[in-house]
C-alpha positions in Angstrom: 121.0 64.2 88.1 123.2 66.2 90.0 125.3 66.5 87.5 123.4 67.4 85.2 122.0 64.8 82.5 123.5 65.2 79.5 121.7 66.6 76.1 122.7 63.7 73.4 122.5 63.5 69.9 122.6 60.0 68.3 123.5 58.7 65.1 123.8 54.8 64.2 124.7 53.6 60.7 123.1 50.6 60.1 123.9 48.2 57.7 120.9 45.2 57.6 122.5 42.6 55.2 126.0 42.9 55.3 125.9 40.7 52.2 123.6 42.9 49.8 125.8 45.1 48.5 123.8 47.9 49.5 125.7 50.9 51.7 124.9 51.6 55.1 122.3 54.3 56.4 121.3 56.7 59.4 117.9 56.7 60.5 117.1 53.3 60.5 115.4 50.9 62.7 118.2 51.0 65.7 118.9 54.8 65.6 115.0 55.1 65.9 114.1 52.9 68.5 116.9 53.9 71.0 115.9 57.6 70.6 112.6 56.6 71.3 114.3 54.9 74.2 116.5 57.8 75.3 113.1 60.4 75.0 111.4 57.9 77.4 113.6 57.9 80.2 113.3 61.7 80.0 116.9 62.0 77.9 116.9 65.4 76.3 117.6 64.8 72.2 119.2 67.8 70.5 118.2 67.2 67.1 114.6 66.5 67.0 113.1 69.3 66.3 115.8 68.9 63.0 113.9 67.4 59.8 115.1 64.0 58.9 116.3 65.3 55.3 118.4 68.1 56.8 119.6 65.8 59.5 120.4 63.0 57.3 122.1 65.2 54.6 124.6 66.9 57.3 125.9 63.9 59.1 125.3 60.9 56.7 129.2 61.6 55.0 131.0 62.2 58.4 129.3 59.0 59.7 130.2 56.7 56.8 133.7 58.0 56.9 134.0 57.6 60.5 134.6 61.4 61.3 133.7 61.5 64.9 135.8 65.5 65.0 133.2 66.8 61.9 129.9 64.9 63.9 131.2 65.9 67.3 131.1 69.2 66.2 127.7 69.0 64.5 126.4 67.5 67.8 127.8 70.7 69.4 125.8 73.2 67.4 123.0 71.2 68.5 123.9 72.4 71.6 124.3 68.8 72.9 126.7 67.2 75.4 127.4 63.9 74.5 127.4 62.6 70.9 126.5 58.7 70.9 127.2 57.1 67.7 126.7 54.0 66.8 127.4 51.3 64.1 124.9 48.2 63.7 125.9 45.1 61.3 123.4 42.2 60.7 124.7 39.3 58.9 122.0 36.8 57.4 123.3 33.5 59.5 120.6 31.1 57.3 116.9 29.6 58.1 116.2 26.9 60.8 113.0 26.2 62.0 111.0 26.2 65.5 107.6 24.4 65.8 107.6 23.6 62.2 107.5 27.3 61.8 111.0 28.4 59.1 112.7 31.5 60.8 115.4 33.4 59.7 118.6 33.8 61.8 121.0 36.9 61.9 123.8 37.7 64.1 124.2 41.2 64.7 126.5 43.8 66.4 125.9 47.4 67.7 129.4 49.0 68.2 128.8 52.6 70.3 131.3 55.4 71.3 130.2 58.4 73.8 131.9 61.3 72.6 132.2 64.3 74.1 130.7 66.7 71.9 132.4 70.1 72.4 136.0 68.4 72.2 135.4 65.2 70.4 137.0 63.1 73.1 135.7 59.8 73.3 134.7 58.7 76.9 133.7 55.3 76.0 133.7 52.9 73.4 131.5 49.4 73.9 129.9 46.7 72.0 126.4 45.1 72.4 126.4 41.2 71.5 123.7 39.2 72.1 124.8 35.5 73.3 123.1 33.8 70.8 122.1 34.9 67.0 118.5 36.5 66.8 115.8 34.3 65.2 112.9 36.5 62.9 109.8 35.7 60.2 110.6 39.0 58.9 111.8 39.4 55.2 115.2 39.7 53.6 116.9 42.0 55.8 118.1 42.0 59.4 115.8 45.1 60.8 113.8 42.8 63.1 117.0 41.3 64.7 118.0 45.6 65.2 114.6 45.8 66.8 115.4 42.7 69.0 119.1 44.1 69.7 118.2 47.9 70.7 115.4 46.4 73.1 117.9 43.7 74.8 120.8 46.5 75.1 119.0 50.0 75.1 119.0 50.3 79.2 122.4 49.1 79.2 123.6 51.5 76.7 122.2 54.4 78.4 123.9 53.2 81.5 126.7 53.2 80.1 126.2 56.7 78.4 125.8 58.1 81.8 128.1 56.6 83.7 130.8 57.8 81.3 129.3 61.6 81.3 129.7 61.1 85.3 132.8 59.7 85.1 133.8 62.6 83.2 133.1 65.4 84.8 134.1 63.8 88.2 137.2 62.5 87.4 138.8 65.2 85.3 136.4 68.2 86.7 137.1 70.1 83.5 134.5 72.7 82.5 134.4 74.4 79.3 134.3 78.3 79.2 132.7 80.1 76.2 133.8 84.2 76.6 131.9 86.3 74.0 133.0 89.8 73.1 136.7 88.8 74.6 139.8 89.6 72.4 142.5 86.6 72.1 145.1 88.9 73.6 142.6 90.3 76.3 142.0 86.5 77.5 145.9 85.8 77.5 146.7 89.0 79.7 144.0 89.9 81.7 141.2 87.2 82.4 143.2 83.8 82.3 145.9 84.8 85.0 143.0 86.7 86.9 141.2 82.9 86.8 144.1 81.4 87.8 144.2 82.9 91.3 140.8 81.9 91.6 141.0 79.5 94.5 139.4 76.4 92.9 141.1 76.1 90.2 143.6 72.8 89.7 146.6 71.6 88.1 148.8 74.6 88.6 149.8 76.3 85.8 147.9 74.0 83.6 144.2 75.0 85.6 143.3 77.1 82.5 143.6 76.5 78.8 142.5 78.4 75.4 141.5 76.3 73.3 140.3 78.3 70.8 139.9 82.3 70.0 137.4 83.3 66.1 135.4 86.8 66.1 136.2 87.8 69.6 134.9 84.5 71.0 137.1 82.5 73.3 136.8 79.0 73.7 138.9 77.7 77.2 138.9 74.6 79.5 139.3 75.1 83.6 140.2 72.6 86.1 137.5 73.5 88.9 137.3 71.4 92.1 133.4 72.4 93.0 130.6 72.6 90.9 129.5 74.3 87.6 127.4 77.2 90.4 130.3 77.8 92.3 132.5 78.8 88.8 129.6 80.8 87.5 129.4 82.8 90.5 133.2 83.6 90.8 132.9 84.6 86.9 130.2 87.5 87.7 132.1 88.2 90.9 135.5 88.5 89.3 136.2 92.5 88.8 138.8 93.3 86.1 139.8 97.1 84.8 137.3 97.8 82.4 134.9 94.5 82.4 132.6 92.3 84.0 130.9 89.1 83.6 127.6 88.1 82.7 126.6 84.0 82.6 123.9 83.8 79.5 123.9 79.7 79.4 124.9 77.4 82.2 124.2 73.4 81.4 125.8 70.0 81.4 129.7 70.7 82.4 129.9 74.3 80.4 128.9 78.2 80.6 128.5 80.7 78.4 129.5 83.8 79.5 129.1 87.8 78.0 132.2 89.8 78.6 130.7 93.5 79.0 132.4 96.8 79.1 132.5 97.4 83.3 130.2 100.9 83.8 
């Protein structure tokens, strides 16, 4: 919490009977039951308010294709941190029976990464096993073994997807700077070496990177060794010839700031 929980968009392409010939799909059982998950241990999801159709039809080819840059970056306009994705195979593993009862048995896996969604860097990768195959009187497909998976694994998955966001922004201490209404060459000359001689800023002459620079919007990473408040306040306080510094969004491990002609 003091760092700031991350916002998360999730997407898990299921496939229930890897033998079926049938392709895999978003918005199946597991992807719905771990949001479900996520929303009750008060987990902000970017993308709910999305409908499924519009949802589905934007990230359904990046996901089957494996694109984590092209969902990353959807999960950013979302306005989300952390991009979990997900990929859930059931295999039918044949019928045995239990008090004279026939079940059906499937083995399944959930593979998840955590990916950083404004630069697509992965901070974990794990996958969720359970020891023995799941038993289930439900029909030809493997959704009831998903339904036992994601309740086995959920807490440990979002453990996992916060201890990585922690571990992030702890470890490496990099917070992303948005600058709108801030020329590329105005950035290079003016603001980055004035941030540089701010005096919490790390790694020498690598402290502060552009990343990116479209329509007068800059896109930069800082090495900071205090918090998100502390960087926020040195941007407003930082005077330059003809500008100043106005934070419009702070949240997770990035601001968004206004540059503004200085009256």
């Amino acid at each position: 919490e003091d760092m700031a929980n991350p916002r998360c968009v999730i997407v898990i392409l299921e496939d229930n009977d890897m033998a079926d010939g049938h392709p895999p799909k978003i918005n199946g059982v597991c992807q719905s039951k771990l949001e479900n998950f996520f929303l009750s241990h008060n987990v902000q999801l970017m993308d709910r308010g999305v409908s499924e159709d519009v949802r589905a039809r934007d990230v359904a080819l990046a996901a089957q294709t494996d694109d984590v840059a092209a969902l990353a970056h959807r999960a950013a306009e979302f306005k989300a941190d952390v991009l979990v994705l997900g990929r859930a195979e059931a295999r039918y593993g044949g019928v045995v029976e239990l008090a004279g009862r026939p079940l059906q048995r499937w083995d399944v896996t959930l593979n998840v990464r955590v990916v950083q969604a404004d630069s697509a860097q992965i901070l974990t990768s794990n996958t969720y096993r359970p020891s023995k195959a799941y038993s289930t009187t439900q029909g030809a497909s493997g959704d009831g073994a998903f339904e036992k998976l994601v309740e086995e694994f959920a807490p440990k998955i979002l453990g996992d997807v916060a201890s990585s966001w922690k571990k992030g922004l702890t470890t490496h201490q990099i917070f992303r700077l948005t600058l709108e209404g801030l020329s590329r060459s105005d950035f290079r000359q003016k603001v980055a070496p004035a941030l540089m001689q701010l005096r919490n800023v790390q790694q020498g002459d690598e402290g502060v990177k552009m990343r990116e620079a479209v329509n007068e919007i800059v896109s930069a990473e800082i090495y900071w060794s205090s918090d998100l408040n502390s960087l926020a306040d040195a941007l407003e306080d930082m005077s330059l010839p003809g500008m100043q510094f106005r934070v419009k969004e702070q949240s997770g491990n990035r601001l968004t700031v206004s540059v503004v002609p200085k009256p």
